[in-house]
C-alpha beads as a LAMMPS data file, in Angstrom:
LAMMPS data file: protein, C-alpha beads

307 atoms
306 bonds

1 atom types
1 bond types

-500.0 500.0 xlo xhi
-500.0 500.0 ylo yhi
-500.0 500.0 zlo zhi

Masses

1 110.0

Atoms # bond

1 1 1 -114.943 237.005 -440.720
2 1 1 -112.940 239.404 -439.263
3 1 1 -110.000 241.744 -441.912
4 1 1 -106.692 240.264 -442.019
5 1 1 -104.393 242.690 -440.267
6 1 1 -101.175 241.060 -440.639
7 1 1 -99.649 238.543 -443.105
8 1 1 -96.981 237.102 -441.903
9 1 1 -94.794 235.419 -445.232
10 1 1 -91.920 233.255 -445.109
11 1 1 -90.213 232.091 -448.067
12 1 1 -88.516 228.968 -447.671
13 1 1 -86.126 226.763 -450.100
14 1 1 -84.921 223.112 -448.739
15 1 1 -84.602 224.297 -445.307
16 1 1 -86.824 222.011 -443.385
17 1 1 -85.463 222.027 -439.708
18 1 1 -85.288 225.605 -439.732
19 1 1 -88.551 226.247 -441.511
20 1 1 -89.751 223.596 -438.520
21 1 1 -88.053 225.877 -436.035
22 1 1 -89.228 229.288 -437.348
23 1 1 -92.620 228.289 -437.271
24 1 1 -92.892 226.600 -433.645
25 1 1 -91.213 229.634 -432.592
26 1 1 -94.539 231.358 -434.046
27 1 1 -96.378 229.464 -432.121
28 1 1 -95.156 230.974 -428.781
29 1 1 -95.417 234.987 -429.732
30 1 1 -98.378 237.117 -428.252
31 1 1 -100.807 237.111 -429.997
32 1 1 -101.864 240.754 -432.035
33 1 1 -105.323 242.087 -431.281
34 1 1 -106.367 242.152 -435.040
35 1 1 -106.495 238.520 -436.862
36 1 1 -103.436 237.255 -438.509
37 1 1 -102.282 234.718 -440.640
38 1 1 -98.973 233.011 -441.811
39 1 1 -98.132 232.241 -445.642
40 1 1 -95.053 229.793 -446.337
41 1 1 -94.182 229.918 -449.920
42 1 1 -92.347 226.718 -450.989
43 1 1 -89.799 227.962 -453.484
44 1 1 -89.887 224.546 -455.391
45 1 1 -87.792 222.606 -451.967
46 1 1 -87.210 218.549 -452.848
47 1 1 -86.770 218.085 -448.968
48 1 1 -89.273 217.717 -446.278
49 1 1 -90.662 220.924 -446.209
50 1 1 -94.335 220.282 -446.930
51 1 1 -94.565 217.550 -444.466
52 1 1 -93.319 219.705 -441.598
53 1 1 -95.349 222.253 -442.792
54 1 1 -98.476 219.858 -442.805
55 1 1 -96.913 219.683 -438.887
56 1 1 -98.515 222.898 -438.120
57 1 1 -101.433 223.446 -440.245
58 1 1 -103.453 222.905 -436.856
59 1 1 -101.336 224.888 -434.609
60 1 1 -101.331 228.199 -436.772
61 1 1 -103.614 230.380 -438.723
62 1 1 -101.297 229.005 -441.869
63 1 1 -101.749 228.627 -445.287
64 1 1 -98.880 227.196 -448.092
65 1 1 -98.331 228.136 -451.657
66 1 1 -95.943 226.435 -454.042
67 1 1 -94.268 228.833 -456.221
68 1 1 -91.761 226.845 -458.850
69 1 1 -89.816 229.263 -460.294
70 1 1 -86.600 230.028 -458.301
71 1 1 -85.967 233.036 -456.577
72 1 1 -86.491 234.625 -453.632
73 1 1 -88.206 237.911 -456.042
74 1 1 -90.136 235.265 -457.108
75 1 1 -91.244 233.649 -453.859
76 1 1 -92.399 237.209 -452.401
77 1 1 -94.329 238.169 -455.297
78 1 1 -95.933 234.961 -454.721
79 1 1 -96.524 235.310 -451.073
80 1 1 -97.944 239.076 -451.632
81 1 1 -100.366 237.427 -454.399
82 1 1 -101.463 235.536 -451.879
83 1 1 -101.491 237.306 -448.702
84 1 1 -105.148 239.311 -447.614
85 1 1 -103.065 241.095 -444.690
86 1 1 -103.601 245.047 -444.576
87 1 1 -99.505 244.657 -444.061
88 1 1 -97.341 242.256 -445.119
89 1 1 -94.773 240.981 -442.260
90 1 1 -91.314 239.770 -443.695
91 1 1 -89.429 237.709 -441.817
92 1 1 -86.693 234.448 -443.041
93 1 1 -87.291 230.352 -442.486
94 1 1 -83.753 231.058 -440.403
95 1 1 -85.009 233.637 -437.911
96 1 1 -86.960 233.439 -434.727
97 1 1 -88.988 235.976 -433.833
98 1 1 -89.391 237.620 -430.471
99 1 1 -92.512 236.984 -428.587
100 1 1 -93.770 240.496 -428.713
101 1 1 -92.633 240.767 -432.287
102 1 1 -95.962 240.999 -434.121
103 1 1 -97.585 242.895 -430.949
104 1 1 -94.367 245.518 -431.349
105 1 1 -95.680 246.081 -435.165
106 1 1 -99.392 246.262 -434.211
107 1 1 -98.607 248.992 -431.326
108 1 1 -96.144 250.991 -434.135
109 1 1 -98.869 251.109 -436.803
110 1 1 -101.473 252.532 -434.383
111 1 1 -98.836 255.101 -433.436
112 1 1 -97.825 255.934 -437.612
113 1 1 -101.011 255.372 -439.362
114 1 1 -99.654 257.404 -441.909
115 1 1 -96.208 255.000 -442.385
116 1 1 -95.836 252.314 -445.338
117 1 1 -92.649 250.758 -444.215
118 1 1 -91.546 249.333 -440.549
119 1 1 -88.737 247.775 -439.659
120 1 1 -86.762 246.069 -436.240
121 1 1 -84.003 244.784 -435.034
122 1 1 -81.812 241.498 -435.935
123 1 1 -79.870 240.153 -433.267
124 1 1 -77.014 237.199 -433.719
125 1 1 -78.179 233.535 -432.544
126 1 1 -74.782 231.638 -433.274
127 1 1 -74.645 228.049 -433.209
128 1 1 -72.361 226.845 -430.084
129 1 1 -69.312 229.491 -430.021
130 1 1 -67.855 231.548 -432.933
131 1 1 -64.906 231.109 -433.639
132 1 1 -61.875 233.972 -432.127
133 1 1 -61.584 235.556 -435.495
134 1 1 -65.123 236.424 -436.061
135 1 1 -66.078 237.344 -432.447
136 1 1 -62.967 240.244 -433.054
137 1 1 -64.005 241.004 -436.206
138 1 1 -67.851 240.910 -435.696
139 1 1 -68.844 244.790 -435.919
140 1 1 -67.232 244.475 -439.326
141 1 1 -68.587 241.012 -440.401
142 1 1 -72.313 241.462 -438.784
143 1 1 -74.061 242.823 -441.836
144 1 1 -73.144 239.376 -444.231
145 1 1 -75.326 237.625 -441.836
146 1 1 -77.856 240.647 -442.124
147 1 1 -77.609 242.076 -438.184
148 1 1 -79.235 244.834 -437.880
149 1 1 -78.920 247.132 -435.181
150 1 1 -80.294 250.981 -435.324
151 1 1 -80.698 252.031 -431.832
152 1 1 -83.124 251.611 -428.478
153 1 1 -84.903 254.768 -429.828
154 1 1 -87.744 254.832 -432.979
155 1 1 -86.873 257.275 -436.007
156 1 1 -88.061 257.939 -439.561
157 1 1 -86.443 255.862 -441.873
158 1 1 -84.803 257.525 -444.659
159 1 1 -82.415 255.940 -447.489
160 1 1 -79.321 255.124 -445.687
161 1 1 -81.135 253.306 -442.352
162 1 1 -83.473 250.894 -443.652
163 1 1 -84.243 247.559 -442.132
164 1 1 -83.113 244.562 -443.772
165 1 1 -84.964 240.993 -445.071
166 1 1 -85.134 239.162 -441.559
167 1 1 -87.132 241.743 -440.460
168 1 1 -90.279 244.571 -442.240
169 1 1 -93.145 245.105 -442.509
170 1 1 -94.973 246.738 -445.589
171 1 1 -98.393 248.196 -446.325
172 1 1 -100.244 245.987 -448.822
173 1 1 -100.866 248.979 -450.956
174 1 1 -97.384 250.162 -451.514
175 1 1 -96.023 246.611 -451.727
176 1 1 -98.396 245.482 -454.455
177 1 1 -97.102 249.063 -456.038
178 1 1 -93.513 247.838 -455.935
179 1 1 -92.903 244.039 -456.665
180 1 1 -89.568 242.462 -455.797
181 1 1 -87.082 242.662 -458.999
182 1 1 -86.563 238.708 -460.252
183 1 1 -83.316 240.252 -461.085
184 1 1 -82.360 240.577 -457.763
185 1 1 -82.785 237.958 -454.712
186 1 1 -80.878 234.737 -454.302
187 1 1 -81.944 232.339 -456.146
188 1 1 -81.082 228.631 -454.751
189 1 1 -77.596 229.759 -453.347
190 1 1 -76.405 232.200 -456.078
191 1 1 -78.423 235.007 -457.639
192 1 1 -78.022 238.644 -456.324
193 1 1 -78.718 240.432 -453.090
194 1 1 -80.888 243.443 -452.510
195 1 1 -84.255 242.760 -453.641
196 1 1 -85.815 244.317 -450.331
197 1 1 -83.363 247.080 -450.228
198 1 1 -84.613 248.018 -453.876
199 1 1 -88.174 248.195 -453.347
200 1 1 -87.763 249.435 -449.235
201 1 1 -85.898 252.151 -450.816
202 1 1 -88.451 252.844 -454.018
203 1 1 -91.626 253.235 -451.437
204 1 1 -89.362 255.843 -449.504
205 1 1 -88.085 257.755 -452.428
206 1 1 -92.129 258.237 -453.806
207 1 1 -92.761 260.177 -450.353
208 1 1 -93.680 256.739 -448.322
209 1 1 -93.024 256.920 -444.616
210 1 1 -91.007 254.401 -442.640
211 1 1 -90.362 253.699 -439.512
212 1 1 -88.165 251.928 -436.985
213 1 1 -89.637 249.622 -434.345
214 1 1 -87.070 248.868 -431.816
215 1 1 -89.022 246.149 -429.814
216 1 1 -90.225 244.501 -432.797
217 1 1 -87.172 242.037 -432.509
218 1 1 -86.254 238.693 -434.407
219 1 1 -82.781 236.355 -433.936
220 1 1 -80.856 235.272 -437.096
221 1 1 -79.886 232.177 -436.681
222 1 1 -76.180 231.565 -437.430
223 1 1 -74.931 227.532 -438.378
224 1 1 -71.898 226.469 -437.579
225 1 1 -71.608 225.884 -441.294
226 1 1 -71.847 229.665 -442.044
227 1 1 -69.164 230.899 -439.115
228 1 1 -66.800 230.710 -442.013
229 1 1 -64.187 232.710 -444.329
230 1 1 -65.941 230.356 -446.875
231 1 1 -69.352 231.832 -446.156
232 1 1 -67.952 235.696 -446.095
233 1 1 -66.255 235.273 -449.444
234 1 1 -69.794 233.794 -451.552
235 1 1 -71.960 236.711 -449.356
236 1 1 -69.272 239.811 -450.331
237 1 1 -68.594 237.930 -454.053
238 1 1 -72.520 238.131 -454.097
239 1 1 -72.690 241.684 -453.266
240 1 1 -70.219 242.298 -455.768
241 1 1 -72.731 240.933 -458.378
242 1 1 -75.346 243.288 -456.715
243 1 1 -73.056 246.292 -456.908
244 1 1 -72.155 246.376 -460.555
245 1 1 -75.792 244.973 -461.895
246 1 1 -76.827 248.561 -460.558
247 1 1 -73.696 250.481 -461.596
248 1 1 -72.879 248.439 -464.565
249 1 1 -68.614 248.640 -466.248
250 1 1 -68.271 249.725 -469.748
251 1 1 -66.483 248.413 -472.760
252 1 1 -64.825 245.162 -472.476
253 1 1 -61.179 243.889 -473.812
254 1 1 -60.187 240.673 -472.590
255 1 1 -62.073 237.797 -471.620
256 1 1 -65.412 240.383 -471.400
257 1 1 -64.145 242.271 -468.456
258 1 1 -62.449 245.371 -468.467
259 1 1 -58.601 245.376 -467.952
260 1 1 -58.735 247.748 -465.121
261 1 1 -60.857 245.148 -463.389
262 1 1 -58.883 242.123 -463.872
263 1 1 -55.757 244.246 -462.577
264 1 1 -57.930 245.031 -459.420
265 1 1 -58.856 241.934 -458.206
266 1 1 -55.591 240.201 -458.975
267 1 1 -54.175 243.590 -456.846
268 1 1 -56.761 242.223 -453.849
269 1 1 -56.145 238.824 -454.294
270 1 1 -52.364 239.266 -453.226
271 1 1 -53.377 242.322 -450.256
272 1 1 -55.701 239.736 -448.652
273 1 1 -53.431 236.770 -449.225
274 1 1 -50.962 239.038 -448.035
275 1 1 -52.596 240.077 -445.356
276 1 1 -53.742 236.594 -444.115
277 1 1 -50.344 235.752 -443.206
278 1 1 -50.456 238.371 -440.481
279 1 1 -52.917 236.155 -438.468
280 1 1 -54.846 239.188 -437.417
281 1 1 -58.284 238.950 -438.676
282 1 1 -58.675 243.112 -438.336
283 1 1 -56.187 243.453 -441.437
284 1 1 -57.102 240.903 -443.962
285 1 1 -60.750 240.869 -443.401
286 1 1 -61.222 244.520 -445.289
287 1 1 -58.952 243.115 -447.834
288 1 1 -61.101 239.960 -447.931
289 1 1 -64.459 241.858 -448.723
290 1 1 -62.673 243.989 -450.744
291 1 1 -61.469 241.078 -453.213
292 1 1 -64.358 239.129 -453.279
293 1 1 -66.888 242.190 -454.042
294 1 1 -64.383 242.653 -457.422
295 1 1 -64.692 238.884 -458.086
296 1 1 -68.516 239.176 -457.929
297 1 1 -68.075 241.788 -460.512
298 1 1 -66.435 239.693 -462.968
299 1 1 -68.601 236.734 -462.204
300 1 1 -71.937 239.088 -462.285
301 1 1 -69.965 240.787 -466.284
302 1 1 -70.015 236.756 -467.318
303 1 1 -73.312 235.844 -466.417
304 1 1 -74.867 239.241 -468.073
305 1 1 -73.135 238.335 -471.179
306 1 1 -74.615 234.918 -470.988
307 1 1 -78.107 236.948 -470.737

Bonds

1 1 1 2
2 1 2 3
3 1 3 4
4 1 4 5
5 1 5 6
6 1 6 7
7 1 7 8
8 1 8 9
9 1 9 10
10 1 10 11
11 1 11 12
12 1 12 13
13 1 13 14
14 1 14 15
15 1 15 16
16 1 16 17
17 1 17 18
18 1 18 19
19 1 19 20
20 1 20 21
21 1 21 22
22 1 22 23
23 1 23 24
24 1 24 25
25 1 25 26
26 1 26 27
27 1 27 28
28 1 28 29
29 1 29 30
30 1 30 31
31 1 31 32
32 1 32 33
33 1 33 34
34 1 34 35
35 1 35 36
36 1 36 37
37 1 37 38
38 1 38 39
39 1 39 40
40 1 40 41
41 1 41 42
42 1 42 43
43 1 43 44
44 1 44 45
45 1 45 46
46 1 46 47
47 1 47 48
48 1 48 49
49 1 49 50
50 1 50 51
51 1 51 52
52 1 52 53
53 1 53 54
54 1 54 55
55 1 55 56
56 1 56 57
57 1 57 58
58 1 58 59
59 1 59 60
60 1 60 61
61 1 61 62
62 1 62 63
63 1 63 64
64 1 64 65
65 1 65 66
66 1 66 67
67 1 67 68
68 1 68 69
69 1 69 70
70 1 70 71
71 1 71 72
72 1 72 73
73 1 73 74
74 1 74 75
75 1 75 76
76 1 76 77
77 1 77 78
78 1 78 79
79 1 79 80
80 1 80 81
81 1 81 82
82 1 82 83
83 1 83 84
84 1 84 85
85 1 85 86
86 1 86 87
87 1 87 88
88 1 88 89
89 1 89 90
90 1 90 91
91 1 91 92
92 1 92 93
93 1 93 94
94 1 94 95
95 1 95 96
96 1 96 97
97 1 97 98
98 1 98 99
99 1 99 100
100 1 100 101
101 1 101 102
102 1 102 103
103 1 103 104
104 1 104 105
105 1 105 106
106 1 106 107
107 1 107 108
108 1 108 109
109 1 109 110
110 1 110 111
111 1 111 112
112 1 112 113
113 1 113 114
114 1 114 115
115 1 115 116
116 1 116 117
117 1 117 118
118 1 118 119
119 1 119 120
120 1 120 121
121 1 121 122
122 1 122 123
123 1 123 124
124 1 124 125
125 1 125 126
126 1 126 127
127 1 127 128
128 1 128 129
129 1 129 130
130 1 130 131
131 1 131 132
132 1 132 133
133 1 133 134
134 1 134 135
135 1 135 136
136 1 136 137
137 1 137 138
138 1 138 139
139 1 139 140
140 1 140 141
141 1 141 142
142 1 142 143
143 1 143 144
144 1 144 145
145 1 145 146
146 1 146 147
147 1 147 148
148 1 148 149
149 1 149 150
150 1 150 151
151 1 151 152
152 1 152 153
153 1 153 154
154 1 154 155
155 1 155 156
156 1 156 157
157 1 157 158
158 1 158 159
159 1 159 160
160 1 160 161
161 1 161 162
162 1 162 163
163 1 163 164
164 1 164 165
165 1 165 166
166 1 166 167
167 1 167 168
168 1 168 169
169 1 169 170
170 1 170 171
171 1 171 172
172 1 172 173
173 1 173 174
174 1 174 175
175 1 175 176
176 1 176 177
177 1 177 178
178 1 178 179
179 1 179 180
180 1 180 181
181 1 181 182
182 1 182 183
183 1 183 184
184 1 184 185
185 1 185 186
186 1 186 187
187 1 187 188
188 1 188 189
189 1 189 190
190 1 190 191
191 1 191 192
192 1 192 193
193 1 193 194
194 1 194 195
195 1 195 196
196 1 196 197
197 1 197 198
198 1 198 199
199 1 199 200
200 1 200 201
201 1 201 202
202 1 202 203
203 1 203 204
204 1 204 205
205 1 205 206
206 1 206 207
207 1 207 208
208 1 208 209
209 1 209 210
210 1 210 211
211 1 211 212
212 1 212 213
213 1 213 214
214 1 214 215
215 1 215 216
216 1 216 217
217 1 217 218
218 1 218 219
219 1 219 220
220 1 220 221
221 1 221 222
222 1 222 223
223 1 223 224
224 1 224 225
225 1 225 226
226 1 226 227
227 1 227 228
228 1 228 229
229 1 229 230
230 1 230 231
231 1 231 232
232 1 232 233
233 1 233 234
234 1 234 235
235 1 235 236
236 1 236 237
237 1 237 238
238 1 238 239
239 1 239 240
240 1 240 241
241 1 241 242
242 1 242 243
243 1 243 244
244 1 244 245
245 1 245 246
246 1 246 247
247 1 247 248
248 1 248 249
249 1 249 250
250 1 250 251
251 1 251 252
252 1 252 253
253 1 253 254
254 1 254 255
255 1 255 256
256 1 256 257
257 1 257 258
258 1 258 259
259 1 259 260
260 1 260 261
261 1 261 262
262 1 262 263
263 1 263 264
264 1 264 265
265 1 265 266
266 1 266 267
267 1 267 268
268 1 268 269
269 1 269 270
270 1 270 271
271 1 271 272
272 1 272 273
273 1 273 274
274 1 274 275
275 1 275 276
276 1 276 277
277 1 277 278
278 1 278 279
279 1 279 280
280 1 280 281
281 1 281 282
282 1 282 283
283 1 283 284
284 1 284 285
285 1 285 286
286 1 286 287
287 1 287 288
288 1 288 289
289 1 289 290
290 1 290 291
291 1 291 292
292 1 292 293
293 1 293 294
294 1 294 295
295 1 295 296
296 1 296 297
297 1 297 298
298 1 298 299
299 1 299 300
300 1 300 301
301 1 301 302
302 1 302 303
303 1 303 304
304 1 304 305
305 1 305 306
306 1 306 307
């Protein structure tokens, strides 16, 4: 039996259809020189998911793991339990990869030997048309649906230009060295962000090499439902939560939050209501990030108190 190069893991919650499209998408790349195989962790889903997994059992080198306790920290300590790949390939049950994608990471590794981290591209695949306000707003909107664009050109990653979840690859060795926080990660629509960015960032500060792979590229796909001011006010109240569980406020005096907060957010509550009566998406959607990052603060102070 030949070694597992590559382990390709996608962690999947209730998301049938798209798990369905992300893996016949899979079926279509080129395929790597080394062997390969897929994991699908099944983060406790009540939908279809296992039976349109069962769907491709014979059409990929796949395996499935059940992992009940919910989280996506949770899921990819599961899937890296699992996995027997030299590298472990992260991509999402909502992105499609390219067809050289896995080919793209093979070719980078021979080229870096040395590297623990790679990374590529994440391009928008929108749902019919977006609407006006988000196609002018997008270079300031593209990283809540986690677009990632570095450049045509391959560099070292360092702290500030790492890839994102859609899209990395990490050496077995430093990722069973750094599990994924169960702090961080959504967890079945809430939860935190970050849980890549924290250990992406923890192989590179320990003197781990990264790199970026600019053909190595997958599409996010982007649902009608999610082309929304709705959608951008859970992600950035979400990243709130993320923000202040790592740079946590101090003493609290009414309701558990600190005044100065509660004056803040009321203070960006009335700029972006303000600001939405302008009707020009370029003013109120800073102030709309900016007010729902503070509500994520006071959301992420009452669920800390609540342990």
């Amino acid at each position: 039996m030949r070694q597992v190069m590559f382990t390709v893991a996608i962690c999947t919650w209730n998301r049938a259809p798209l798990i369905s499209r992300a893996l016949e998408q899979l079926t279509r790349i080129e395929q790597p020189r080394g062997a390969w195989e897929i994991i699908v962790v099944n983060n406790n889903s009540t939908d279809e998911t296992e039976r349109v997994v069962d769907a491709f059992v014979d059409r990929l080198p796949l395996r499935r793991v059940f992992e009940p306790a919910p989280g996506l920290s949770h899921a990819r300590n599961t899937a890296v339990r699992y996995a027997t790949g030299d590298f472990v390939v992260w991509t999402d049950d909502d992105a499609l990869v390219g067809a050289r994608w896995l080919v793209a990471y093979e070719r980078a590794i021979e080229r870096w030997p040395e590297a623990a981290v790679f990374g590529g591209p994440i391009r928008p695949r929108f749902e019919g048309t977006p609407p006006p306000w988000l196609s002018n707003t997008w270079g300031e909107a593209a990283n809540a649906f986690a677009i990632r664009e570095l450049g045509r050109d391959p560099f070292e990653l360092d702290r500030d230009r790492i890839p994102y979840g859609p899209n990395f690859v990490v050496r077995m060795r430093e990722q069973r060295q750094f599990p994924y926080d169960p702090k961080l990660g959504r967890k079945h629509g809430s939860g935190r962000l970050g849980e890549e960015t924290a250990v992406i960032r923890s192989i590179l500060a320990s003197g781990g090499i990264g790199w970026w792979v600019p053909d190595a590229v997958v599409e996010h796909w982007i649902p009608k439902e999610r082309q929304t001011v709705n959608y951008l006010r859970d992600y950035y109240t979400l990243l709130g939560q993320t923000y202040y569980h790592w740079d946590p406020f101090g003493t609290s005096t009414l309701w558990g939050r600190p005044r100065w907060l509660w004056r803040k957010t009321a203070q960006a509550e009335i700029a972006y209501t303000i600001a939405r009566l302008s009707g020009n998406p370029h003013r109120w959607m800073k102030a709309l990030v900016d007010a729902s990052i503070l509500w994520g603060a006071i959301r992420r102070g009452a669920t800390d108190d609540r342990g």
